[in-house]
N, C-alpha and C positions, 0 to 999 in steps of 0.2 A: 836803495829805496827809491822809490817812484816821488818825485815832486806833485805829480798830478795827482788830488785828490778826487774819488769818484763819490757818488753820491750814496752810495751805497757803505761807505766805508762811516759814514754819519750813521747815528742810531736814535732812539728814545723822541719817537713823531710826540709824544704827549705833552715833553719838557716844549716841544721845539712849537708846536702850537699855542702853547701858552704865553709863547712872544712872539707868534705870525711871523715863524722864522719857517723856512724847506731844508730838510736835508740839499736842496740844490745849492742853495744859497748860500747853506756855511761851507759846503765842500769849493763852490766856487770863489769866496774870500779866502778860504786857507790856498789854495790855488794862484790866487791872483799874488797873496803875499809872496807864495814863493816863486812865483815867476817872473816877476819884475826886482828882487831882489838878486837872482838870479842874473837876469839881465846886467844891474846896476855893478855887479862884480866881473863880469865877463869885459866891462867895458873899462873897471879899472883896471883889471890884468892887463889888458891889453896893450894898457898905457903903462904898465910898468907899478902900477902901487899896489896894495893890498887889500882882500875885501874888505867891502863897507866895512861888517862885523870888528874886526881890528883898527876902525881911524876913527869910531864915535863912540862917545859912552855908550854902556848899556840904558842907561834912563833914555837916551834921546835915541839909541834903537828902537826899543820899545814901543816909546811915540810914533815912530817910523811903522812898526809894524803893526799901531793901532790905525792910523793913516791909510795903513793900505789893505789892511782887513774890511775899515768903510766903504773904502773906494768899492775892493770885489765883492759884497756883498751887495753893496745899491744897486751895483750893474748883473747882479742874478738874479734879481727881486723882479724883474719885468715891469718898475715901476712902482711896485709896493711900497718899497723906500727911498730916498732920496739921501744924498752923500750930505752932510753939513761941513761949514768948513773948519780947517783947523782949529784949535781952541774953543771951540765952539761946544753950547750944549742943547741939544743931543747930537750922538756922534749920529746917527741917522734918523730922518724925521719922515714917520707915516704918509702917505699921501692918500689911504683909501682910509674910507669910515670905517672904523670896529677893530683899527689897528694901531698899537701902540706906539709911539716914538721909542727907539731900542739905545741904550749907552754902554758903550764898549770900553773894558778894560784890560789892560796886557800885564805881562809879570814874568820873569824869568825861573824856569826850572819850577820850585817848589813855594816861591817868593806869595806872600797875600797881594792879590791887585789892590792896586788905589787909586785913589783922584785926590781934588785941594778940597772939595767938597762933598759931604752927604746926599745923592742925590736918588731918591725912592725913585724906582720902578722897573721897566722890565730892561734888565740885562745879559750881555753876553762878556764872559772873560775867556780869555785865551792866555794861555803859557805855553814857554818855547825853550828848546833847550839850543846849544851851541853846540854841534856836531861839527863831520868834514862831509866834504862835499858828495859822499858818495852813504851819507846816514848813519855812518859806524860812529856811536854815541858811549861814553863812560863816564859816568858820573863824579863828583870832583870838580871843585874850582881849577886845581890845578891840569884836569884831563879835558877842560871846554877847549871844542874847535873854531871856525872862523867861519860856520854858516848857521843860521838860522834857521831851524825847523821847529812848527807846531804840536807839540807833543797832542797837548791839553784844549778840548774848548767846552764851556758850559754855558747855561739857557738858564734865567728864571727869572723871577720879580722881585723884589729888594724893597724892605722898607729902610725907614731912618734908623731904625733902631740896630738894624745889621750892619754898621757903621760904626767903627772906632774912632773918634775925634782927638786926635791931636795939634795944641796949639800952645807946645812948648815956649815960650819966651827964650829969645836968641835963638830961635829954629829958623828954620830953612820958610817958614811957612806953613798954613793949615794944611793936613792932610784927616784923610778919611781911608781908611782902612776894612775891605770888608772882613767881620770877623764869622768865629768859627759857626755862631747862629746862623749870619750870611748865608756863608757855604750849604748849611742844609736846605735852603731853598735855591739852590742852584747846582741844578744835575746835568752831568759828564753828557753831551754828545757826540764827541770824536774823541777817542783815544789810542796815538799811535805809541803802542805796546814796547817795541823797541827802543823808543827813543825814551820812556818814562823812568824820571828821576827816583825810583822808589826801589824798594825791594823785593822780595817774592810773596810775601803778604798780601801787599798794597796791588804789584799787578795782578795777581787772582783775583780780587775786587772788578779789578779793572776790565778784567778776561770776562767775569760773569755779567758786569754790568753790559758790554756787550752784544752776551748772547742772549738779553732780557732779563735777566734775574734783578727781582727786586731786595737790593742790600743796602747795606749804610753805606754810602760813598764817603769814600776817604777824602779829609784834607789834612792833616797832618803827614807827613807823606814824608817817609826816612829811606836815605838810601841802603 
């Protein structure tokens, strides 16, 4: 499978306008993630260790590939948006009038994305599954590879209320969960078919969403 994402392989201008997002933009952040992750392995082979994907948690992949999803979208925005820096919120902040600040969330496979906090407005999530190096993907914890590709990216606006809050006592910490409400105000613009953690249901959905057909997009998603 081709690392390089074309802009054309992005769909749904309506979702993608409604966060002053281009087909160029997302196809050049899913781009830029895999091509510096990419790089980041080539240079530890090199030296003899293993890819990134096998020496860091999944959580702090993750972060990694929210990281560099900002990076290559700021830098296709022509200016539109601006990178923020780590930890920081928003993950990119507007620089022209009539344009939103956008917050990015990551999530493996079929995972709900999250943050520590609730935070309304226009969003983008991306999920990714663990292949090999050459996109042959099987579903399974025990069948993930040791690279990194974007299966999944969506577009939309988020209130508070699409937010799950958890703040267990003795927990790790607050988190915020977008739930299944969420989800229906955030529709699929890139979806690479092969690599989708789902079954033949779910990528029919996925096959029609598309070719423009207007359906229920899946989140519940079974392999």
């Amino acid at each position: 499978m081709n690392r390089v994402i074309e802009s054309n392989d992005v769909f749904n201008d309506e979702a993608l306008d409604a966060v002053r997002l281009s087909r160029a933009m997302v196809a050049g952040g899913i781009t830029t993630v895999h091509r510096i992750l990419d790089g980041l392995d080539d240079t530890l082979i090199t030296n003899g260790e293993s890819r990134l994907a096998q020496m860091v948690e999944l959580a702090n992949l993750s972060a990694i590939i929210g990281n560099l999803l900002r990076t290559g979208i700021a830098k296709a925005s022509n200016g539109r948006f601006l990178a923020n820096g780590p930890h920081r919120y928003p993950d990119l902040i507007a620089s022209e009038p009539g344009t939103g600040d956008l917050e990015i969330k990551v999530a493996l496979e079929t995972n709900k994305p999250k943050g520590h906090l609730a935070k309304p407005g226009p969003h983008l999530t991306c999920r990714y599954v663990l292949a090999d190096a050459a996109g042959q993907f099987t579903a399974g914890k025990a069948n993930r590879g040791d690279v990194a590709w974007i299966w999944e990216v969506r577009a939309g606006v988020l209130e508070e209320s699409h937010f799950n809050i958890s703040n267990t006592p003795g927990d790790s910490g607050k988190t915020a969960v977008i739930n299944a409400e969420g989800f229906k105000h955030l529709h699929v613009v890139y979806c690479a078919l092969p690599l989708c953690p789902a079954g033949p249901r779910t990528r029919a959905q996925y096959e029609a969403l598309r070719k423009g057909a207007t359906v229920q997009e899946p989140f519940a998603l079974k392999p």
